[in-house]
C-alpha positions in Angstrom: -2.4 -14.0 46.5 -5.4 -14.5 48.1 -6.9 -17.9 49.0 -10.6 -19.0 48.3 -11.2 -22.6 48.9 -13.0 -25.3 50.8 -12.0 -27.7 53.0 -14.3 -30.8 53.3 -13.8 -32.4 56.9 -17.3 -34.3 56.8 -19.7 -35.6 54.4 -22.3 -38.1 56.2 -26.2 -37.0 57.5 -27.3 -37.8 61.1 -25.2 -41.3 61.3 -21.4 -41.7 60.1 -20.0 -44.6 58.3 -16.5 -45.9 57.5 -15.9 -44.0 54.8 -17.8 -41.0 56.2 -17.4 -38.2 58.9 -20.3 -36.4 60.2 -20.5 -32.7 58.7 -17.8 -30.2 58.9 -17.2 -27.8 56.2 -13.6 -25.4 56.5 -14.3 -22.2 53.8 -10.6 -20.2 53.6 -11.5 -16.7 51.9 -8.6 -14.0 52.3 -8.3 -13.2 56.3 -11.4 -15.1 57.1 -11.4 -18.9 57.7 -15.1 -19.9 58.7 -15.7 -23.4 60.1 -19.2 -24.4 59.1 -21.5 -26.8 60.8 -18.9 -29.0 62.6 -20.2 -32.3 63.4 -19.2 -35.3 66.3 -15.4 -35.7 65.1 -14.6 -32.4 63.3 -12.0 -31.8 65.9 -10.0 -34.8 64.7 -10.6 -34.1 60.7 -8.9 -31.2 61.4 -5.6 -32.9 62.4 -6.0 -34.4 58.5 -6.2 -31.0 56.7 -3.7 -27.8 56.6 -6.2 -25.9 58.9 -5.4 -25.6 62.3 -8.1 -24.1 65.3 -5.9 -21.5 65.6 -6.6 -20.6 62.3 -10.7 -19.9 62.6 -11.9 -16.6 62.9 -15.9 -17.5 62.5 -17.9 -20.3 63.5 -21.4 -21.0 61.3 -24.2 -23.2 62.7 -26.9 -23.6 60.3 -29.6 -25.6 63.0 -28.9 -27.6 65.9 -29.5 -31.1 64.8 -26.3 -33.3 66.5 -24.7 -33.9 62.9 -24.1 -30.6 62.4 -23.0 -29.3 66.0 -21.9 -31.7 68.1 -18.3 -31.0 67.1 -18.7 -27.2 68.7 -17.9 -28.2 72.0 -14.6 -29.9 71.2 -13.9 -27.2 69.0 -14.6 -24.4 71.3 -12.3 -26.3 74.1 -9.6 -26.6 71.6 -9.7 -22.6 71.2 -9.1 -22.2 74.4 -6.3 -25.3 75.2 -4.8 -23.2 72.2 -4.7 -19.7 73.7 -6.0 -18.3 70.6 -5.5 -14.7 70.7 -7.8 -13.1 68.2 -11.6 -13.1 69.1 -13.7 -16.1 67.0 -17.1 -15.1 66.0 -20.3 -18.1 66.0 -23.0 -17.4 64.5 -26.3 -19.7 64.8 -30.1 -19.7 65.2 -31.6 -17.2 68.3 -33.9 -19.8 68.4 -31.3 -22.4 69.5 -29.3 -20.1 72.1 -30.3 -22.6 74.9 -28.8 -25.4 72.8 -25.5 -23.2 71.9 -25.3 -22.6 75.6 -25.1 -26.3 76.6 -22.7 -27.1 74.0 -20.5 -24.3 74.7 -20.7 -25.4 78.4 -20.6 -29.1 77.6 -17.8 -29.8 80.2 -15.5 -28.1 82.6 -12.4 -26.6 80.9 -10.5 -23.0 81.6 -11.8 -20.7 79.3 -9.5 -18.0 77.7 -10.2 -18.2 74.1 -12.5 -14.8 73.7 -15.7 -16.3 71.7 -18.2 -13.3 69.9 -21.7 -14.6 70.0 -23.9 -13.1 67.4 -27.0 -14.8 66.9 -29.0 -15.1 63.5 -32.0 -12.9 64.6 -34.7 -12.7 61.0 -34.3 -14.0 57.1 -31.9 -11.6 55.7 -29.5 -11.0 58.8 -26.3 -9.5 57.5 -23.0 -9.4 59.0 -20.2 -7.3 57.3 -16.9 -9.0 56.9 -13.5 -7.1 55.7 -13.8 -9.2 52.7 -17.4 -8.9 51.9 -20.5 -9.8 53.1 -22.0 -12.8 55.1 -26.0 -13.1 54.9 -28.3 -15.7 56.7 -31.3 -16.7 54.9 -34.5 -18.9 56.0 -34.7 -22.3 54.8 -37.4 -25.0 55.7 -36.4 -27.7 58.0 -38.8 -29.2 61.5 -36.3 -26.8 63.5 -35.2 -23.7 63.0 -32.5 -23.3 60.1 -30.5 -20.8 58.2 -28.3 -21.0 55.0 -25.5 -18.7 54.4 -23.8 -17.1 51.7 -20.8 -14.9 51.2 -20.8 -12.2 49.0 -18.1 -9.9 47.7 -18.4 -6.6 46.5 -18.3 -6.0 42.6 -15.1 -4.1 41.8 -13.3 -3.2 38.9 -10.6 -4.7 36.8 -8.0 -1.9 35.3 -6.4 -2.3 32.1 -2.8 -1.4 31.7 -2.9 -0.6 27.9 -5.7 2.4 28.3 -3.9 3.6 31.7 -0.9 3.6 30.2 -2.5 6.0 27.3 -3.4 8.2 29.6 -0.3 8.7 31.3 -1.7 7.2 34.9 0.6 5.1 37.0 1.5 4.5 40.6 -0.9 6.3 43.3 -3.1 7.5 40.9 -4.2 4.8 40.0 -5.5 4.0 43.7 -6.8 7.3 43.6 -8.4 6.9 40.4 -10.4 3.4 41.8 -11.7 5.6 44.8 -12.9 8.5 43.4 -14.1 7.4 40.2 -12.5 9.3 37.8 -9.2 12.0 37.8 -8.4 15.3 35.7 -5.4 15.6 33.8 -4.7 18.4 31.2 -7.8 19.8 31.9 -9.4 16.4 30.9 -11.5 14.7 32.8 -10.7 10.4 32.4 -13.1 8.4 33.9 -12.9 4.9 36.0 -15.2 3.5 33.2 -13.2 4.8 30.7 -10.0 2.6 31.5 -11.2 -0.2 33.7 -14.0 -3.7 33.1 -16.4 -4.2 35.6 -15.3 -7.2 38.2 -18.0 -9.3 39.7 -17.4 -10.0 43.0 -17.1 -14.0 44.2 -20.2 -15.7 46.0 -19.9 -18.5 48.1 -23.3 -20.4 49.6 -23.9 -22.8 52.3 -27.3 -24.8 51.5 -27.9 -27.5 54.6 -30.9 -29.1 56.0 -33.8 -28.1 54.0 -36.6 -28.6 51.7 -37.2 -26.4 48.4 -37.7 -22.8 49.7 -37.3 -19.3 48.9 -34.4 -18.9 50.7 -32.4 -21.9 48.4 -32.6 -20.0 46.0 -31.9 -16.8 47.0 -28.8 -18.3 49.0 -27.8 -20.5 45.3 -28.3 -17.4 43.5 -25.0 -16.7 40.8 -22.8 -18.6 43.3 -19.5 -19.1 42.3 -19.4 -22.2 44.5 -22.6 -23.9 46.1 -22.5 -26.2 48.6 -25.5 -27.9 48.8 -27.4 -30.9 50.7 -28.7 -33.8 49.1 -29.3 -36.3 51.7 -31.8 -38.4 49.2 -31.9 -39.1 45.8 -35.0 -38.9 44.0 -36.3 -42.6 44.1 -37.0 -41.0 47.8 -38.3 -37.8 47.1 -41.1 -37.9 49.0 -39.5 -39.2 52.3 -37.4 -36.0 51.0 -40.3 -33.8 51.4 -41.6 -35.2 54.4 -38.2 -34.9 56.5 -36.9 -31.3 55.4 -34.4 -32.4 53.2 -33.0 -32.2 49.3 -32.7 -35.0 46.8 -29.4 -34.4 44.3 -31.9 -34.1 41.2 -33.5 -31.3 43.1 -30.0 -29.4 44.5 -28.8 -29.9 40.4 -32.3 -28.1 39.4 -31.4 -25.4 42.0 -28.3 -24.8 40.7 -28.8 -24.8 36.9 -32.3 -22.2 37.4 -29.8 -20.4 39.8 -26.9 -19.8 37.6 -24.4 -21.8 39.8 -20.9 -21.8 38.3 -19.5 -25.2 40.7 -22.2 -27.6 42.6 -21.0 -29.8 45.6 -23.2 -32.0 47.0 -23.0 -33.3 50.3 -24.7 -34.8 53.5 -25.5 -38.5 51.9 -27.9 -40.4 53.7 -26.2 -43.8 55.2 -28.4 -45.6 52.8 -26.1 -44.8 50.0 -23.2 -46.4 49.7 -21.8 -45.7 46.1 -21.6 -42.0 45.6 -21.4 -42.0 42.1 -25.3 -42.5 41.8 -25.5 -38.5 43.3 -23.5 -38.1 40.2 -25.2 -39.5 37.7 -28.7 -38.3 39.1 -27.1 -34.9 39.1 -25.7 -34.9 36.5 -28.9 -35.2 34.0 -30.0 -31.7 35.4 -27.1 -30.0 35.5 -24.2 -29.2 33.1 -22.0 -27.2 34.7 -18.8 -28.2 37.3 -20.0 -30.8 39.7 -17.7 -32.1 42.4 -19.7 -35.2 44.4 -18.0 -34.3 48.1 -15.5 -36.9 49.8 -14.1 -36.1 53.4 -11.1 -34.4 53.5 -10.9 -33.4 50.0 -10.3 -29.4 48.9 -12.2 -27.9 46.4 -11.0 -24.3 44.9 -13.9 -21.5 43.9 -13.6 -21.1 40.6 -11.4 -18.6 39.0 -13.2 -15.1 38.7 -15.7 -14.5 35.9 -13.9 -12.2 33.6 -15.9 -9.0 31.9 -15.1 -8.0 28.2 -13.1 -5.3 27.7 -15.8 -3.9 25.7 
């Protein structure tokens, strides 16, 4: 079986506390495991969790304020010290290519781990993935920043009992999928005819950012939405001011958006009792909300099943 999950390595903005890491987000999703934003520390979190550096095929970067890449040089040189063998893809603002280069560069080290830089270029930027598709979107932040979501493509679910009826079985049935329909006994049977549509998962990554287009078009039907909210509302405009999301407005996103499971994440320093992104959240939202804790996993939700009509 497949594995879809998240594993939370960092949950702290700018300044880390006791109980907090700075930012660093591990998304397992078949073949692909994407390390997003790593922070000062990530490195270490790692040695916490079940995911090892050898393990990451894709790095995401969603702006280069230190919370959320510090942790690539570490993380590069630990690519390397591991001889990693397949190529790991980073991703990250053009705008920030001078930055990437210092970090990548931070220190002397023997390089052999084969990096694939591909820079977010313009809103909308899509890379395709074996699994899907990865899309950066524009968000609103003093520096240049990008959100990302993963999308799979919609498929379809077969149902044994109206195969069956029809006599189909083993290869057909592949062959059925791919073309769309087949022709037995000089009857045509169709895909639709025997199968429920299946909507494919999405997955987005919401940092640094005030209310924007691209929020929402990241949030939009996500399975899973990971989501800053850095304030809570009492400090909305300091919020505004600063780039950043307060938990009632991340819940607003989510519930206009059609969000299946919220996580919030990046608390201010300010905060020190989590629960109080909860219960702000909670008023405006009524679906699954997880409040993020450092090296905690979180599952995507099962897939949204289709009536069999």
């Amino acid at each position: 079986m497949s594995m879809r999950e998240l594993v939370v390595l960092g949950t702290a903005s700018q300044a880390p506390t006791r109980r907090r890491n700075h930012n660093g987000y591990v998304l397992r999703w078949d073949d692909e495991v994407i390390l997003f934003d790593p922070g000062e520390g990530s490195q270490r979190q790692l040695l916490h969790t079940t995911v090892t550096a050898t393990d990451l095929t894709r790095i995401c970067v969603t702006h280069f304020h230190g919370d959320h890449c510090l942790g690539l040089p570490g993380t590069i040189q630990r690519l390397s010290l591991d001889r990693v063998a397949h190529s790991v893809a980073v991703h990250f603002p053009a705008g920030g290519a001078e930055y990437f280069a210092r970090l990548r560069h931070a220190t002397s080290f023997y390089e052999t781990a084969e990096l694939r830089v591909e820079p977010i270029e313009a809103d909308g930027q899509r890379i395709t993935l074996g699994c899907g598709t990865l899309e950066a979107r524009r968000l609103r932040h003093p520096i240049e920043t990008y959100g990302y979501r993963l999308v799979e493509p919609d498929g379809y679910r077969m149902l044994p009992e109206k195969l069956a009826a029809y006599g189909i079985a083993g290869p057909a049935v592949g062959e059925l999928i791919r073309v769309g329909h087949l022709d037995l006994d000089g009857r045509r049977v169709t895909r639709d005819e025997v199968s429920v549509p299946r909507p494919g998962q999405r997955f987005a990554f919401v940092m640094d950012t005030g209310l924007c287009d691209g929020v929402y078009a990241l949030a939009e039907h996500a399975d899973l939405l990971v989501i800053e909210s850095t304030f809570l509302e009492s400090e909305a405009a300091l919020a505004a001011e600063v780039g950043h999301l307060t938990a009632a407005q991340a819940a607003r996103v989510a519930t206009e958006s059609g969000v299946r499971r919220l996580l919030l994440t990046h608390f201010s320093q300010r905060y020190p009792d989590p629960r109080r992104f909860h219960d702000e959240a909670r008023e405006h939202f009524d679906g699954d909300l997880i409040i993020a804790e450092d090296l905690t996993t979180v599952q995507l939700p099962p897939r949204r099943v289709a009536s069999a009509g």
